[in-house]
ZAPA-474174 format. One record per residue: chain; x, y, z of N, C-alpha, C in turn. Coordinates in steps of 0.1 Angstrom, whole numbers. Last residue first. Layout:
BEGIN
r chain A, npx X, npy Y, npz Z, capx X, capy Y, capz Z, cpx X, cpy Y, cpz Z
...
END
This chain:
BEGIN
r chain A, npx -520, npy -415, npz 153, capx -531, capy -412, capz 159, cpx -545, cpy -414, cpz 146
r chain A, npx -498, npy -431, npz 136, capx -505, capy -436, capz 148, cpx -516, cpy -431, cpz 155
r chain A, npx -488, npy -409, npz 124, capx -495, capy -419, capz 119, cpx -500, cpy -428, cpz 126
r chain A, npx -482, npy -389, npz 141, capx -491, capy -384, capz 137, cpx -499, cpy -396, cpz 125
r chain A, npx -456, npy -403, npz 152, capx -468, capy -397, capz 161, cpx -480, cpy -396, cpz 150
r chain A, npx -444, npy -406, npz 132, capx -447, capy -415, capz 136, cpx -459, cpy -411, cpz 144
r chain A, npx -435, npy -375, npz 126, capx -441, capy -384, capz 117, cpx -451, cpy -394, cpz 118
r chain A, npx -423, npy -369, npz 147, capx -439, capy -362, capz 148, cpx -445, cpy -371, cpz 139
r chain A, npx -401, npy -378, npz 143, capx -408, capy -385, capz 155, cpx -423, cpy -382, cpz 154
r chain A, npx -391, npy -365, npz 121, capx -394, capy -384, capz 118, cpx -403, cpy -390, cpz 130
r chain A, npx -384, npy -343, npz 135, capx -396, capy -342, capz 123, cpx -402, cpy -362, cpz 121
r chain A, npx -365, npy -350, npz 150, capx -379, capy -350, capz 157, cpx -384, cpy -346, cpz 144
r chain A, npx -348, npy -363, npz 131, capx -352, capy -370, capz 144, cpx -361, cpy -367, cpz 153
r chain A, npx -338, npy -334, npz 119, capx -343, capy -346, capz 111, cpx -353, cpy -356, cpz 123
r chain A, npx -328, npy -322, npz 141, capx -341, capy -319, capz 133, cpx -348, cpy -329, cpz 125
r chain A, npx -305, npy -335, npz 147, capx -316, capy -336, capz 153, cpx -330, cpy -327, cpz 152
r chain A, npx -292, npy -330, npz 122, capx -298, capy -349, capz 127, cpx -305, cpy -347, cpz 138
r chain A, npx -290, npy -307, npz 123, capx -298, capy -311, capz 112, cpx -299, cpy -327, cpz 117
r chain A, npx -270, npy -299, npz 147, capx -289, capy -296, capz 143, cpx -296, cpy -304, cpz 136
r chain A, npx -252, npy -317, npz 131, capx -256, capy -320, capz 149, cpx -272, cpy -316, cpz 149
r chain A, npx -245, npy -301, npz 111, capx -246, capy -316, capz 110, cpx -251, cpy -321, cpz 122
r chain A, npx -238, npy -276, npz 125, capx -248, capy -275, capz 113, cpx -253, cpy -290, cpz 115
r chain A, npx -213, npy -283, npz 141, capx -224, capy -282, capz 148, cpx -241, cpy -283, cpz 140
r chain A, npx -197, npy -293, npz 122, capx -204, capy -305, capz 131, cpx -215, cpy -298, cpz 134
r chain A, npx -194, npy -269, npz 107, capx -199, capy -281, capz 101, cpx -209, cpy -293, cpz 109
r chain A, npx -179, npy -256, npz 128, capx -192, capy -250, capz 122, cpx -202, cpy -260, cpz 121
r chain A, npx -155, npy -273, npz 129, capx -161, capy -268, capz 143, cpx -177, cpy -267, cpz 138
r chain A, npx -148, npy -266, npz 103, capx -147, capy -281, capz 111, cpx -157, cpy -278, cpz 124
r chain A, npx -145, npy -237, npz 107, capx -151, capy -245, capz 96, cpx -157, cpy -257, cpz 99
r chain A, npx -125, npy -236, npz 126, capx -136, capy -228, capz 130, cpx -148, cpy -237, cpz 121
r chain A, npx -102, npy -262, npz 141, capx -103, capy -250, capz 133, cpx -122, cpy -249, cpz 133
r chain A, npx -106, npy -280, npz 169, capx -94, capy -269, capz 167, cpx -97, cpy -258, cpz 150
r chain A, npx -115, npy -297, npz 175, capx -129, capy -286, capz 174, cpx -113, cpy -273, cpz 170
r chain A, npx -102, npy -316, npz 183, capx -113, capy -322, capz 172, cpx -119, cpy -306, cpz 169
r chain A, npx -67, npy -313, npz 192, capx -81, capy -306, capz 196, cpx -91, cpy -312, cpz 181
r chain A, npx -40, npy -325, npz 193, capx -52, capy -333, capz 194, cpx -65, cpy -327, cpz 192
r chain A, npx -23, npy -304, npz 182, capx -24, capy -316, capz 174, cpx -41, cpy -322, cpz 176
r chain A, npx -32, npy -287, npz 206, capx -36, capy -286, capz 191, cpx -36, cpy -292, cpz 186
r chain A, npx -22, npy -303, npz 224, capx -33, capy -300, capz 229, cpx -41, cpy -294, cpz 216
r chain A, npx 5, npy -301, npz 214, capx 2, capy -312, capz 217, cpx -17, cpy -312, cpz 220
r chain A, npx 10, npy -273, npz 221, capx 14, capy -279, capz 206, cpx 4, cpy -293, cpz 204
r chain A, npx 12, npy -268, npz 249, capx 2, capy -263, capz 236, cpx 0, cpy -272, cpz 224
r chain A, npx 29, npy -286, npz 253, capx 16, capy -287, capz 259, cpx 10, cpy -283, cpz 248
r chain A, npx 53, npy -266, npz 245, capx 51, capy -286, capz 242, cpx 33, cpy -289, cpz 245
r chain A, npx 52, npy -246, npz 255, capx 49, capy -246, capz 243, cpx 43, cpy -259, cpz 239
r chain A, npx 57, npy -253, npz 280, capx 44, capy -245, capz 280, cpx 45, cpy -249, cpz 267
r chain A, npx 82, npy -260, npz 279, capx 74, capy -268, capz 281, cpx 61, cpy -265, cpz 277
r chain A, npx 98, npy -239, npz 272, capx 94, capy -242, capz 260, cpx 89, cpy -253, cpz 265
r chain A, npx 90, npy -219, npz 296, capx 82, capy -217, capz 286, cpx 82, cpy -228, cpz 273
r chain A, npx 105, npy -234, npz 314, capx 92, capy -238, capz 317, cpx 80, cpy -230, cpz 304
r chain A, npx 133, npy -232, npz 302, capx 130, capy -241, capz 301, cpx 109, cpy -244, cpz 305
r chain A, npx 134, npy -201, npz 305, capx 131, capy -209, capz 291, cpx 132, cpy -223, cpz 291
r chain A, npx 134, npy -201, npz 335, capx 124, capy -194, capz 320, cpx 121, cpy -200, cpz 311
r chain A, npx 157, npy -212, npz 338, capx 143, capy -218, capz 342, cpx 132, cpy -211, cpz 338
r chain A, npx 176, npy -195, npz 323, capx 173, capy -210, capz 319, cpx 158, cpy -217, cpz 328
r chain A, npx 174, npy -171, npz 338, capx 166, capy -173, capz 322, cpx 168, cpy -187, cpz 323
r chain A, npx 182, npy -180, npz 365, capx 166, capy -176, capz 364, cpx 162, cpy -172, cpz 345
r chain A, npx 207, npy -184, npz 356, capx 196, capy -194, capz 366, cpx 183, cpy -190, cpz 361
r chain A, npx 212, npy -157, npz 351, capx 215, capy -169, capz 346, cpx 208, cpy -182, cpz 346
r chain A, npx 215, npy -145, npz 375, capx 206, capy -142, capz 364, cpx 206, cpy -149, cpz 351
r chain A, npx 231, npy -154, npz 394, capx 216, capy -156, capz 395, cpx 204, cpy -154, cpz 381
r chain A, npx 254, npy -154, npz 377, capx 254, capy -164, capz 380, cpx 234, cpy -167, cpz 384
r chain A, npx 258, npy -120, npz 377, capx 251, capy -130, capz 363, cpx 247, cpy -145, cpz 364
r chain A, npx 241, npy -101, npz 401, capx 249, capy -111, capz 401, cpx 243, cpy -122, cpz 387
r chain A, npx 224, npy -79, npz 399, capx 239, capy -79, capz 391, cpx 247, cpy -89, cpz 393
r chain A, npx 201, npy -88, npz 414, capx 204, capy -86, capz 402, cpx 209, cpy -85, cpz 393
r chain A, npx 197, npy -101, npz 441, capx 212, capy -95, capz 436, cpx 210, cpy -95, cpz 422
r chain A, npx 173, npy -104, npz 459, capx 171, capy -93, capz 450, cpx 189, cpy -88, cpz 444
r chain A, npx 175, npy -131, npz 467, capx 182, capy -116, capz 479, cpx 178, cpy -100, cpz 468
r chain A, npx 174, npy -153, npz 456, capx 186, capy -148, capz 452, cpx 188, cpy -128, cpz 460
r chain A, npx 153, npy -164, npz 465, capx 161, capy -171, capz 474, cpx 173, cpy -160, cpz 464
r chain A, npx 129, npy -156, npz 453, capx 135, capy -151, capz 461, cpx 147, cpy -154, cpz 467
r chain A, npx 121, npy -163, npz 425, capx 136, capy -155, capz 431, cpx 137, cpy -152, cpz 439
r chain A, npx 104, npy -188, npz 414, capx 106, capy -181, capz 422, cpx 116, cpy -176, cpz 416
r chain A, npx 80, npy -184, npz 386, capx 92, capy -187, capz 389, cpx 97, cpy -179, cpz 401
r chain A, npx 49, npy -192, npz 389, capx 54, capy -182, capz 387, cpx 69, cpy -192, cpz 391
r chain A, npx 34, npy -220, npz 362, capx 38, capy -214, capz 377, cpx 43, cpy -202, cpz 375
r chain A, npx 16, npy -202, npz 329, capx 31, capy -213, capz 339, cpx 30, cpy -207, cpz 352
r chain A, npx -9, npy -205, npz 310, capx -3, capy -199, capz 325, cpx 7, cpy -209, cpz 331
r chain A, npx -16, npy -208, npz 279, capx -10, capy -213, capz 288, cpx -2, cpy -205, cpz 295
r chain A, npx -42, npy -207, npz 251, capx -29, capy -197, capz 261, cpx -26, cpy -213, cpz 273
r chain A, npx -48, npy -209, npz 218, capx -42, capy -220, capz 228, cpx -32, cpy -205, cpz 238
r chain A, npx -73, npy -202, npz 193, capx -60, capy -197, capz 197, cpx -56, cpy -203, cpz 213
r chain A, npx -84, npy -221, npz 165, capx -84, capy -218, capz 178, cpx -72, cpy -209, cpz 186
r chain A, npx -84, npy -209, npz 130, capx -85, capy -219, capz 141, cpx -82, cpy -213, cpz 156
r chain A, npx -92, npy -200, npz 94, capx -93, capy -199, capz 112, cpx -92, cpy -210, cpz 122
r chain A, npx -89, npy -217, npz 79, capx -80, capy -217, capz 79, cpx -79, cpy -210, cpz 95
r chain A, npx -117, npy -214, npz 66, capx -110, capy -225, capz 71, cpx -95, cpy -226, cpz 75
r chain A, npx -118, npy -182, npz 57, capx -124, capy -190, capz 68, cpx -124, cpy -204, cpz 71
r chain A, npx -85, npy -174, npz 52, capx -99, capy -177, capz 50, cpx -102, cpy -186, cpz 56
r chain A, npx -67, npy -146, npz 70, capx -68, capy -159, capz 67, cpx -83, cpy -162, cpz 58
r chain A, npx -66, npy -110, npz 55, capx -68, capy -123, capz 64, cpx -71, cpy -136, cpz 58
r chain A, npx -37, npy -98, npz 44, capx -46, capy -105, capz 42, cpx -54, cpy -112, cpz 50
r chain A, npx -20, npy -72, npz 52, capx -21, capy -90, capz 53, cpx -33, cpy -90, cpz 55
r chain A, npx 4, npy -49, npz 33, capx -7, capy -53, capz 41, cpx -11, cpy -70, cpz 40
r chain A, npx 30, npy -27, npz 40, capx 25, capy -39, capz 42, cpx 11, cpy -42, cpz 40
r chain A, npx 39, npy 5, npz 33, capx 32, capy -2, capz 42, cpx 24, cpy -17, cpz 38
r chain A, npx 57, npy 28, npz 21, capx 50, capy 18, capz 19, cpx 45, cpy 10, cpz 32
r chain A, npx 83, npy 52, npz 13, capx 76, capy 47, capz 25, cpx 62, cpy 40, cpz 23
r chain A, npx 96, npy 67, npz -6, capx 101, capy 54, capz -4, cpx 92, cpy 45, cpz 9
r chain A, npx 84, npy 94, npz 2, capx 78, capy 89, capz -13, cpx 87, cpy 71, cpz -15
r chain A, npx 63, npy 100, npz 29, capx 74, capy 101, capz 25, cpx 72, cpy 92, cpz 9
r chain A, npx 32, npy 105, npz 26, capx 41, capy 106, capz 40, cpx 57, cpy 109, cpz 38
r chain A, npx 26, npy 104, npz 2, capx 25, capy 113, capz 4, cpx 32, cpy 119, cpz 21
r chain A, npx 34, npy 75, npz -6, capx 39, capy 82, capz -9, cpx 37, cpy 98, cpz 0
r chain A, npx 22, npy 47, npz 2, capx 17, capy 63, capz 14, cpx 28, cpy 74, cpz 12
r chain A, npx 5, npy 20, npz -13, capx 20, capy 33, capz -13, cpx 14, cpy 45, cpz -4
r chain A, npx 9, npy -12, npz 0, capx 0, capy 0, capz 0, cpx 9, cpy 12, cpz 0
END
């Protein structure tokens, strides 16, 4: 997108959104909190600060693993898919009481 009139080398991106099968669920995950206390608030010591990114990054790239895993599995994970069942869920049980009233009303 050219926004020449801001500056004349200055353009701006634009993205597309996804299509609507391609929507899918968005996955959060809350990790414990990481303690520090036991390091006295020594911030300038790199040995503490050290410690505390590697148990960062190790309880975030668990967090990730979870996620990942909990999307591989999810049945309801994109929007379309999701939709479908539910359309296909009404409609067999509309079908199922129209077939019931059927019976009903051949019997009376």
């Amino acid at each position: 997108l050219p926004v020449g009139f801001v500056r004349k080398e200055l353009s701006l991106p634009l993205a597309a959104p996804p299509s609507p099968a391609r929507i899918q669920k968005i996955y959060f995950w809350f990790g414990e909190p990481i303690p520090t206390a036991q390091f006295g608030g020594d911030w300038q010591n790199d040995a503490f600060a050290i410690e505390v990114r590697d148990r960062t990054r190790a309880a975030v790239e668990s967090g990730i693993a979870i996620l990942l895993e909990k999307q591989e599995t999810d049945p309801d994970r994109f929007l379309m898919e999701r939709f479908g069942a539910r359309v296909r869920e009404a409609a067999a049980a509309a079908a199922e009481t129209f077939e019931g009233l059927l019976r009903k009303a051949k019997e009376e």
